[in-house]
C-alpha positions as CSV (number, residue, x, y, z in Angstrom):
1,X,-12.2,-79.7,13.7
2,X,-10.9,-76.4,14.2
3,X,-8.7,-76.4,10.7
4,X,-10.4,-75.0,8.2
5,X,-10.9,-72.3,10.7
6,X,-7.4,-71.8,11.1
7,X,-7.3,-71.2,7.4
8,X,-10.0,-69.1,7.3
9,X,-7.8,-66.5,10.2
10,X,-4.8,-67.1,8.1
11,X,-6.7,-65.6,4.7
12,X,-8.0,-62.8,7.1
13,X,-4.7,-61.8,8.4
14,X,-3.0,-61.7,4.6
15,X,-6.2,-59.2,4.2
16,X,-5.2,-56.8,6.8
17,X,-2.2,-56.8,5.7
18,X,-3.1,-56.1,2.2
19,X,-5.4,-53.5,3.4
20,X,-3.0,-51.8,5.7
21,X,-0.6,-51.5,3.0
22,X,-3.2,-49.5,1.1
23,X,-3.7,-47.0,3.8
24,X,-7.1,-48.3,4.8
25,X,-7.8,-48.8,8.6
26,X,-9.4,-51.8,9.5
27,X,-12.1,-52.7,12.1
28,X,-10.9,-53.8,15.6
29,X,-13.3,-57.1,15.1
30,X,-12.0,-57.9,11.3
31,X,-10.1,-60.8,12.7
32,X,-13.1,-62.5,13.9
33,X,-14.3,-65.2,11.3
34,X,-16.5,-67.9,11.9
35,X,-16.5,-71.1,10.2
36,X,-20.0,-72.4,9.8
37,X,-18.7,-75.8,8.7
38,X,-17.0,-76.9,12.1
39,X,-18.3,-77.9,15.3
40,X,-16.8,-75.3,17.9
41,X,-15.1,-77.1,20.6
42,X,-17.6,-76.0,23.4
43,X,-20.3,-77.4,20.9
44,X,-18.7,-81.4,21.3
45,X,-20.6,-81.4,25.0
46,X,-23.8,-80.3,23.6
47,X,-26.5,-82.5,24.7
48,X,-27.7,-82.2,21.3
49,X,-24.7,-83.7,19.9
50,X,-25.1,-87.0,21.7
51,X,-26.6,-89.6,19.2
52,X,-23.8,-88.5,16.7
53,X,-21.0,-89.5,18.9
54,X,-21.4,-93.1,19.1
55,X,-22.6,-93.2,15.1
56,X,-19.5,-91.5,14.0
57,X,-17.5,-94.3,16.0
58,X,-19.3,-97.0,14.5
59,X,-19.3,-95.4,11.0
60,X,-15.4,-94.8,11.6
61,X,-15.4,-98.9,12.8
62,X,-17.2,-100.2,9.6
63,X,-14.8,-98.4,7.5
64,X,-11.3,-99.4,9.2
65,X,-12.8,-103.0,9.3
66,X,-12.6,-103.4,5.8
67,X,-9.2,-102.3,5.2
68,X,-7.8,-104.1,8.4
69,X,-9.2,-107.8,7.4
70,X,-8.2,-107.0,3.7
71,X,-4.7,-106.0,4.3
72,X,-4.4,-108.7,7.7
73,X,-5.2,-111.4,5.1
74,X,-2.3,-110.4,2.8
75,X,0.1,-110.3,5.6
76,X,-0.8,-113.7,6.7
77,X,-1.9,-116.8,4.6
78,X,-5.5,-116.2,3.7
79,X,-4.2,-114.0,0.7
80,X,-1.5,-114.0,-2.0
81,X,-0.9,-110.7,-3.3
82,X,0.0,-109.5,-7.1
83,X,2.1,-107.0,-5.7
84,X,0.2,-104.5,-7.6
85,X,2.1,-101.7,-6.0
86,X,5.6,-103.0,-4.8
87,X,4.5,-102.2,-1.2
88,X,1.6,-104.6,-1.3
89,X,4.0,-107.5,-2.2
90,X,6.3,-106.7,0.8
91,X,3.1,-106.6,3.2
92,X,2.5,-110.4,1.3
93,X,6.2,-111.4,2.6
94,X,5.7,-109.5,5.8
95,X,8.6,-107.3,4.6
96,X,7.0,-104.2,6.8
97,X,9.3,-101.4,7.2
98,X,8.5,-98.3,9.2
99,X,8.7,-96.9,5.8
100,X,5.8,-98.5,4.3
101,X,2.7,-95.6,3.6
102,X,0.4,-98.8,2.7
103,X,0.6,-99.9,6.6
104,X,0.4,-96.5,7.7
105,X,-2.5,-94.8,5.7
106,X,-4.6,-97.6,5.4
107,X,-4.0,-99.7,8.7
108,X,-2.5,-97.7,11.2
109,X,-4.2,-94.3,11.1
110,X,-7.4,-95.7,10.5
111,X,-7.2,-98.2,13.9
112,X,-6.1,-95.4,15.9
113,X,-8.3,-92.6,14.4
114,X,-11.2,-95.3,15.5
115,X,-9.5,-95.9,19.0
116,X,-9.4,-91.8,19.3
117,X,-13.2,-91.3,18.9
118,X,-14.1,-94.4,20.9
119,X,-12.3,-92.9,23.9
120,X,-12.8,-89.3,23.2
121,X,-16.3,-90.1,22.4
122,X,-16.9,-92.1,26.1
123,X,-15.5,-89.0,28.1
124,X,-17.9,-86.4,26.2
125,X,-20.8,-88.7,27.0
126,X,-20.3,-88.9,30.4
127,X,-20.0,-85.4,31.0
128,X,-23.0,-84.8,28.4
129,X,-24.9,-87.9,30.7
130,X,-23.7,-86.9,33.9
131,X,-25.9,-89.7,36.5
132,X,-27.7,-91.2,33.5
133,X,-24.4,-92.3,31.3
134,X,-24.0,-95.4,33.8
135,X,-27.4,-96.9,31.8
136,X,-27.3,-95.0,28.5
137,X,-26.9,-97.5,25.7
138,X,-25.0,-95.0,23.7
139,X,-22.1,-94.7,26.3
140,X,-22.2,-98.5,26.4
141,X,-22.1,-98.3,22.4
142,X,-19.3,-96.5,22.0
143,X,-17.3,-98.2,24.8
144,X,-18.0,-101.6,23.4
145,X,-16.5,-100.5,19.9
146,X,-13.4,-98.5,21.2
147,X,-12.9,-102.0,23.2
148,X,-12.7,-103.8,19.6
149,X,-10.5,-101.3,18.6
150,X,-8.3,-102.1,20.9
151,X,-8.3,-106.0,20.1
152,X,-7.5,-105.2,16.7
153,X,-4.6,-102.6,17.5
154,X,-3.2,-105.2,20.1
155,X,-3.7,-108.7,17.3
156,X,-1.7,-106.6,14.7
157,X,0.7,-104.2,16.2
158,X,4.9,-105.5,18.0
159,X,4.0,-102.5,20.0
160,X,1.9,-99.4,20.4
161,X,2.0,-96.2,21.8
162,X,-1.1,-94.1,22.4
163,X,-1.8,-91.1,22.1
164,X,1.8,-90.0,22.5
165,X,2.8,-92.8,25.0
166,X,5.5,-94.6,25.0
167,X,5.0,-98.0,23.0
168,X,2.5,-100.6,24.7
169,X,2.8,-104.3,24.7
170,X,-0.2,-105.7,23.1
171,X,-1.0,-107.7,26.2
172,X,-1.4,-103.9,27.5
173,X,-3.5,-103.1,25.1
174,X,-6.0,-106.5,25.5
175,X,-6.4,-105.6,29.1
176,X,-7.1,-101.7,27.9
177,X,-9.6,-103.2,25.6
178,X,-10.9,-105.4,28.8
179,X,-11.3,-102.7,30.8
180,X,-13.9,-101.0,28.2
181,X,-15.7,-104.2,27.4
182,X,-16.2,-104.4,31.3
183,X,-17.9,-100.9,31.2
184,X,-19.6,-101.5,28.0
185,X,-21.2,-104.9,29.8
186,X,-22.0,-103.1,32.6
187,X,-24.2,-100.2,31.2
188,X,-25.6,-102.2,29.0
189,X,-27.3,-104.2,31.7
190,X,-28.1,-101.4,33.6
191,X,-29.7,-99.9,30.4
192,X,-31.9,-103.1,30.2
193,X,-32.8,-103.4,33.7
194,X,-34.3,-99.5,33.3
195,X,-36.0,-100.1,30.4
196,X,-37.6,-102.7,31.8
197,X,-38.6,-100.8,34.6
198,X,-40.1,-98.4,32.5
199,X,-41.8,-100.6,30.0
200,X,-41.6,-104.6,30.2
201,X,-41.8,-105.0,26.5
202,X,-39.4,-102.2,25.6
203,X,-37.2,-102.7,22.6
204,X,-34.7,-100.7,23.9
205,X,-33.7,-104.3,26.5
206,X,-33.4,-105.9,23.1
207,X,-30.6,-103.7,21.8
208,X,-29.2,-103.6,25.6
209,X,-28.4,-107.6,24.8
210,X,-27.2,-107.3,21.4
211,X,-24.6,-104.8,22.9
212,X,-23.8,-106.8,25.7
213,X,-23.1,-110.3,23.8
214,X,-21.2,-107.7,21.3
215,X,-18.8,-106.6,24.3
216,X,-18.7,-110.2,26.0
217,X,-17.3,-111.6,22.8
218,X,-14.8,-108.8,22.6
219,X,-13.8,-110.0,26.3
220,X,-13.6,-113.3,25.4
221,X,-11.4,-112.6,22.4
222,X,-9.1,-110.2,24.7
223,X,-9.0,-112.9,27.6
224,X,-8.3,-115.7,24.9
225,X,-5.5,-113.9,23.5
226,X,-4.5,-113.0,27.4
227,X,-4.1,-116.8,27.9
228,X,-6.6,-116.4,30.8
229,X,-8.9,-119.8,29.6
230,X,-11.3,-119.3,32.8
231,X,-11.8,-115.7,31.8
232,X,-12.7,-116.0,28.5
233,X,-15.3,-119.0,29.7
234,X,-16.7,-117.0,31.7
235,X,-17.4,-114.6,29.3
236,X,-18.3,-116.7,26.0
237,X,-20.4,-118.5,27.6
238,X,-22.9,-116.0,28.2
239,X,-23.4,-115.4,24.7
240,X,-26.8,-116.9,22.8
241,X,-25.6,-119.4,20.2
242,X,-27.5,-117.5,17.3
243,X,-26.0,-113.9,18.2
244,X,-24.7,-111.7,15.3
245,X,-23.1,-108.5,15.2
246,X,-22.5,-107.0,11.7
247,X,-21.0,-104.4,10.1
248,X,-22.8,-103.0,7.2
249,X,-21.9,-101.4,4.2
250,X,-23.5,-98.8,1.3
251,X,-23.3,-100.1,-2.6
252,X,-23.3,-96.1,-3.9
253,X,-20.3,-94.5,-1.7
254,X,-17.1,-95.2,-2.4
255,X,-15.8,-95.3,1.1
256,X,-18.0,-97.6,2.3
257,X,-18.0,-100.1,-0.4
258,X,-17.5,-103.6,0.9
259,X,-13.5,-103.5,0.6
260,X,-13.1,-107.5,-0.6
261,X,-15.6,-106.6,-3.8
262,X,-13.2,-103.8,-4.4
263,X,-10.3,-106.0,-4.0
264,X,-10.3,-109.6,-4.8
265,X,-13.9,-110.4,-4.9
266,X,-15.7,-109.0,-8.9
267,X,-13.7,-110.4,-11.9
268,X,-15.6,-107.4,-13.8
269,X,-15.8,-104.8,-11.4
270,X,-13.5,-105.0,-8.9
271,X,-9.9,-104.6,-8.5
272,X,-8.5,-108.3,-8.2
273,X,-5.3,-107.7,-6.3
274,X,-5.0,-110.9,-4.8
275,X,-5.9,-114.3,-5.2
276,X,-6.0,-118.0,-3.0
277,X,-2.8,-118.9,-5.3
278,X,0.1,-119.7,-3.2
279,X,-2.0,-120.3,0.1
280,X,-3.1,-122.4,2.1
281,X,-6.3,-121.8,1.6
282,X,-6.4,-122.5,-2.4
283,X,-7.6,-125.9,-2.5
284,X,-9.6,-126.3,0.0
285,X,-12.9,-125.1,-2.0
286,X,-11.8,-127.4,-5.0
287,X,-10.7,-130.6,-5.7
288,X,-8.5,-132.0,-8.8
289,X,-9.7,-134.3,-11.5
290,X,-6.9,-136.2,-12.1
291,X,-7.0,-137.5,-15.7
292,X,-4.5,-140.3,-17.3
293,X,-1.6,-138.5,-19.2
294,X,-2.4,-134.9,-17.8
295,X,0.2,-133.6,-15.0
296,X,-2.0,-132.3,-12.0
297,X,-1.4,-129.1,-12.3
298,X,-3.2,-128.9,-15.2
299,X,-6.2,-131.1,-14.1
300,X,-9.6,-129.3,-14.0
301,X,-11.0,-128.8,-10.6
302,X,-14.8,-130.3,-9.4
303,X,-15.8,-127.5,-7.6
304,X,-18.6,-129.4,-6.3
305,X,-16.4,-131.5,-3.4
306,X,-15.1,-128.6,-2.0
307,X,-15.5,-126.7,1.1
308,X,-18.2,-124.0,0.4
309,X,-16.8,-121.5,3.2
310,X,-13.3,-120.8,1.1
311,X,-13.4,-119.4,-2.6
312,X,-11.5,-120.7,-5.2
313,X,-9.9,-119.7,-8.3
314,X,-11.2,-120.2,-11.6
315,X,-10.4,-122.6,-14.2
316,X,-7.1,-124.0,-13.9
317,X,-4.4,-121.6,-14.3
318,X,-6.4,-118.4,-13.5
319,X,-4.4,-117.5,-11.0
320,X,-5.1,-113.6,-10.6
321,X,-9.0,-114.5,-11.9
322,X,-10.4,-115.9,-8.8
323,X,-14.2,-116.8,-8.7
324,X,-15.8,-114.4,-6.6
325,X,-16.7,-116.8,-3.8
326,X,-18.3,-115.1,-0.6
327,X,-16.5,-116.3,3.0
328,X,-19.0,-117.5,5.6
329,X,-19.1,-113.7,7.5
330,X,-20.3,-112.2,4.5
331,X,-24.2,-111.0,3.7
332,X,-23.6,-112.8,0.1
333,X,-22.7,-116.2,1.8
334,X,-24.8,-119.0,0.4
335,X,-23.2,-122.0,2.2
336,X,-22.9,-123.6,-1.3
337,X,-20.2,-125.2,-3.4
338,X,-21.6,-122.9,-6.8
339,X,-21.0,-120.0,-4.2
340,X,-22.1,-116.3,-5.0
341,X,-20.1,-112.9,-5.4
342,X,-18.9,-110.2,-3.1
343,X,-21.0,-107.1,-2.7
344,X,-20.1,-104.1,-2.5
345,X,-23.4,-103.8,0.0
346,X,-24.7,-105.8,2.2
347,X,-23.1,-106.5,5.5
348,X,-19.9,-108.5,7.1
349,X,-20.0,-110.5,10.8
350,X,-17.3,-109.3,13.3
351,X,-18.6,-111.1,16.4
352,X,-20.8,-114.0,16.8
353,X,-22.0,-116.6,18.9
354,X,-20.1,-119.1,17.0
355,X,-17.1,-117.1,18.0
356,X,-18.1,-117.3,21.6
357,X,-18.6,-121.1,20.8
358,X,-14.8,-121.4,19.3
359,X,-12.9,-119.7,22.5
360,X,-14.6,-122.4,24.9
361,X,-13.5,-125.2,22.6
362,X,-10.1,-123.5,22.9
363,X,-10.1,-122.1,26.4
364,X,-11.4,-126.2,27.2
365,X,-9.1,-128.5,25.4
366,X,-9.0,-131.6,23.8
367,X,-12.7,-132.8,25.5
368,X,-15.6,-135.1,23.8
369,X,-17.3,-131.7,23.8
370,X,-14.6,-129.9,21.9
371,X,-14.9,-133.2,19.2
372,X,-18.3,-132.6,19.0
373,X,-18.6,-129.3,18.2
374,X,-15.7,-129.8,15.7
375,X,-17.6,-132.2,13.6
376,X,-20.3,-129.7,13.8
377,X,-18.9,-127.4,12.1
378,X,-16.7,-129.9,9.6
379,X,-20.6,-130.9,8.3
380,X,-20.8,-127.3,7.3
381,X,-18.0,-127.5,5.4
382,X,-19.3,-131.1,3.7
383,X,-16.4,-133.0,5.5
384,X,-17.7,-136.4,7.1
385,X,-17.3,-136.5,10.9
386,X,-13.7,-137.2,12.9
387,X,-12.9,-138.9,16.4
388,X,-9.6,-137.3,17.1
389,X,-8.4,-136.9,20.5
390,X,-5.4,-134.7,22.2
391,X,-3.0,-132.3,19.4
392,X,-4.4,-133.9,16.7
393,X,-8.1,-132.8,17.6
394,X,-6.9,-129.2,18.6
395,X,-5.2,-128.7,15.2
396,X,-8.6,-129.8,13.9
397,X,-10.4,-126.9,15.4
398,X,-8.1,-124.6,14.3
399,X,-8.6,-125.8,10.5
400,X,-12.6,-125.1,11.3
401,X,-11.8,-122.1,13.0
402,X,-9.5,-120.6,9.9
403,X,-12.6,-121.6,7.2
404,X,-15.6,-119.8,9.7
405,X,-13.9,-116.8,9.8
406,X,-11.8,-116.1,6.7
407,X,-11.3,-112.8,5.5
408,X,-13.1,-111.0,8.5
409,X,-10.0,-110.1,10.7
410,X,-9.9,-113.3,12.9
411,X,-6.3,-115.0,11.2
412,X,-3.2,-112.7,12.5
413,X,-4.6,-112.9,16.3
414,X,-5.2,-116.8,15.8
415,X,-2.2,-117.0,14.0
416,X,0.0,-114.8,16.8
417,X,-1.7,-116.3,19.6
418,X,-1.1,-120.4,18.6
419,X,2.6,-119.2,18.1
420,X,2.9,-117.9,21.4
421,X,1.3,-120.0,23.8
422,X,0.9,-123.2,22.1
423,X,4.3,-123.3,19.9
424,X,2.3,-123.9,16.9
425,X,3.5,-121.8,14.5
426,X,1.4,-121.3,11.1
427,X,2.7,-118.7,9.2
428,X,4.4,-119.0,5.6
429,X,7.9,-118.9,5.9
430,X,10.7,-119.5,3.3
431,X,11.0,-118.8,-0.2
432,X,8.3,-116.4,-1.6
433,X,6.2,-118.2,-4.2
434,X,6.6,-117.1,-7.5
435,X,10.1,-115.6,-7.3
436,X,13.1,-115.1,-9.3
437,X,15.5,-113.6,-7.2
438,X,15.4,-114.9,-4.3
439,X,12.8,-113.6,-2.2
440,X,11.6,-114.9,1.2
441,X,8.8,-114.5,3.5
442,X,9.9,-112.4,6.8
443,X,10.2,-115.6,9.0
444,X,10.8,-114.0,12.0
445,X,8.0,-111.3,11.7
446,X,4.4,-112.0,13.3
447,X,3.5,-108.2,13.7
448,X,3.6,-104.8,12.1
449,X,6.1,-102.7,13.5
450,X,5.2,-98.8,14.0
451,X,5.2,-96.5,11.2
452,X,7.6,-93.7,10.3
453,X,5.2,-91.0,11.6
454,X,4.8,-92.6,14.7
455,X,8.5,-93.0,15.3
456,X,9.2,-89.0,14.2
457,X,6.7,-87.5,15.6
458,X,5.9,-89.0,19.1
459,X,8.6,-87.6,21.4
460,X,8.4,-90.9,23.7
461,X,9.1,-93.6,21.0
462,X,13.0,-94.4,21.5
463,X,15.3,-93.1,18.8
464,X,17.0,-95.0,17.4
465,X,13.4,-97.4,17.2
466,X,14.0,-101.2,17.0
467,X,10.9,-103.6,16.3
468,X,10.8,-105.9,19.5
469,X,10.8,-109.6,18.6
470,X,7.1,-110.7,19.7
471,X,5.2,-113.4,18.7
């Protein structure tokens, strides 16, 4: 904030100088110079400032989101890399080395720089609220992203410090998280119940809920990834079936563009950096003709038998031409096998009902209920129904979980959490696809460890730094 002000001194002082070298006297005051760009600091607790505090956090949210579920997907198995820039090809192998400026400018900053104004943002409100914030939907706002925030720091991150703290386990930072989803929850009802005091068909109670279910699937998410089952039932279960929350995006700014368009998604306009090839994921929206005297690797594909909620490549060997195929969290979704393109508009889900829908089935087990639901969602994805029963029926809901939320930031804290509480471990390991000298995924490595800065310039981060192993 107070930068460019800073610079503005600094030219003033080389002035005086100048102008005292020239015999000239100067003004006592010449030093003063205001900066009509920046927001003083006294200025950040104007009243009048208070609807721009939880915008900017959201604004700040939206734009982090894309780069976190693009570059979460390359480290784990939703993406294969083209290793573009050599760095992006060790995030592909989970290579990451405190080193890497990829992690660092596009992942780590951003996360924390949203964490920052979530929290900073909350403790000017209240002291721009005073008795009101406990019921002001914008407190409740910016609490319930800055809780997200957390979710995402703790799903990626071996460790974390914040704001200059020593490094934090991520289960610290789900129960940091917790804590502001609790608060969100909480002044958002209040809001609702005083709206509805003050008018009984105020829209206001409306956007209370929709804040509310947002924060109660955060909780659920945190508690999931806390192992505490009864917790996260509690909260999912509270959440209407057909809630959404969305992040949206602008087609004409560049920093807002929808970052998979930019990425993987326009074989014309966008940047195709990674493909499906070498995943998991790459046949699951296709299926092989197999012809007589043609190997199968070179068999066409009927797209129309495949799973419409994973894109595919194109052709047969297009490897680094994908289709642009639209996940199910995505505005240009059509819930067809023909599929549609990324845009660079629209919008991208980040919580859901269905979400809330997923941790019970998790949180609950191997039940009729769970079997149910999991045939439910197979339909979706044109598979006929299952009767499965005990591991075989949980590893079933994970396969259903992994196609309703790829490529929107769900996959590492899946991924991370099955590895650690249910000894299912899913990520790529061994030889890297593709290579001629030997490379190998990181098979050890689950998380991104901290960033040089980090580690030089935060005075409680202990030197020598060694990555903890954490699943």
């Amino acid at each position: 904030m107070l930068s460019g002000h800073l610079r503005r001194l600094a030219r003033s002082a080389s002035l005086v100088a100048l102008v005292a070298a020239s015999g000239v006297t100067a003004c006592d005051d010449f030093l003063a110079a205001d900066n009509p760009g920046a927001i003083q600091e006294p200025s950040l607790t104007d009243p009048r400032y208070a609807g721009l505090i939880p915008n900017g956090v959201v604004g700040e949210f939206q734009f982090m989101h894309g780069n976190v579920a693009y570059w979460n997907g390359v480290f784990t198995d939703e993406l294969h890399n083209r290793a573009v820039f050599f760095e992006e090809g060790l995030i592909d192998r989970r290579d990451i080395q405190p080193e890497n400026g990829t992690w660092s400018f596009f992942l780590y900053n951003n996360i924390h720089r949203t964490r920052f104004l979530a929290d900073d943002g909350a403790r000017r409100l209240k002291i721009i609220l005073g008795d009101t914030a406990s019921r002001d939907l914008r407190l409740a706002r910016t609490l319930a992203y800055g809780g997200y925030a957390y979710v995402y720091l703790a799903e990626m991150v071996c460790e974390s410090p914040i704001d200059l703290s020593a490094p934090l386990s991520p289960d610290t930072l789900f129960r940091r998280a917790l804590v502001r989803f609790d608060e969100a929850i909480a002044v958002a009802t209040a809001a609702k119940a005083h709206a509805l005091s003050l008018n009984p068909a105020s829209t206001a109670a409306v956007v209370a809920d929709s804040i509310r279910f947002f924060a109660l699937v955060g909780a659920a998410r945190a508690s999931l990834n806390l192992n505490d089952k009864a917790k996260a039932i509690t909260y999912a279960t509270q959440v209407p079936a057909a809630f959404e929350m969305r992040n949206y995006y602008s087609s004409n700014s560049t920093r807002e563009n929808n970052w998979m368009h930019n990425r993987i998604g326009s074989t014309t306009g966008g940047g195709n950096n990674a493909t499906l090839l070498n995943t998991p994921f790459d046949t699951i929206g296709r299926t092989r003709i197999v012809r007589p005297g043609l190997p199968d690797s070179l068999a066409p594909y009927d797209v129309t038998k495949g799973d419409p909620r994973i894109p595919r490549r194109g052709g047969t060997l297009a490897a680094t031409n994908p289709i642009p195929h639209s996940p199910p969290s995505y505005s240009s979704y059509t819930g067809t096998t023909a599929g549609a393109t990324f845009v660079q508009g629209g919008y991208v889900r980040i919580a859901s009902g269905l979400e809330a829908r997923y941790v019970v089935a998790e949180a609950d087990g191997p039940t009729a209920a769970t079997n149910t639901f999991v045939n439910e969602r197979r339909a979706v994805g044109l598979r006929p129904p299952v009767t499965l029963t005990g591991d075989e029926l949980m590893a079933e809901l994970r396969v259903q979980r992994s196609r309703d939320f790829y490529l929107d930031n769900h996959r590492l804290g899946d991924l991370r959490r099955y590895k650690k509480y249910y000894n299912v471990d899913l990520f790529q390991k061994g030889l890297y696809p593709g290579t001629t000298t030997g490379e190998r995924f990181s098979d050890d490595v689950s998380c991104w460890t901290l960033p040089i800065s980090e580690i030089n310039d935060n005075p409680n981060v202990p030197k020598p730094y060694t990555r903890p192993n954490v699943p």
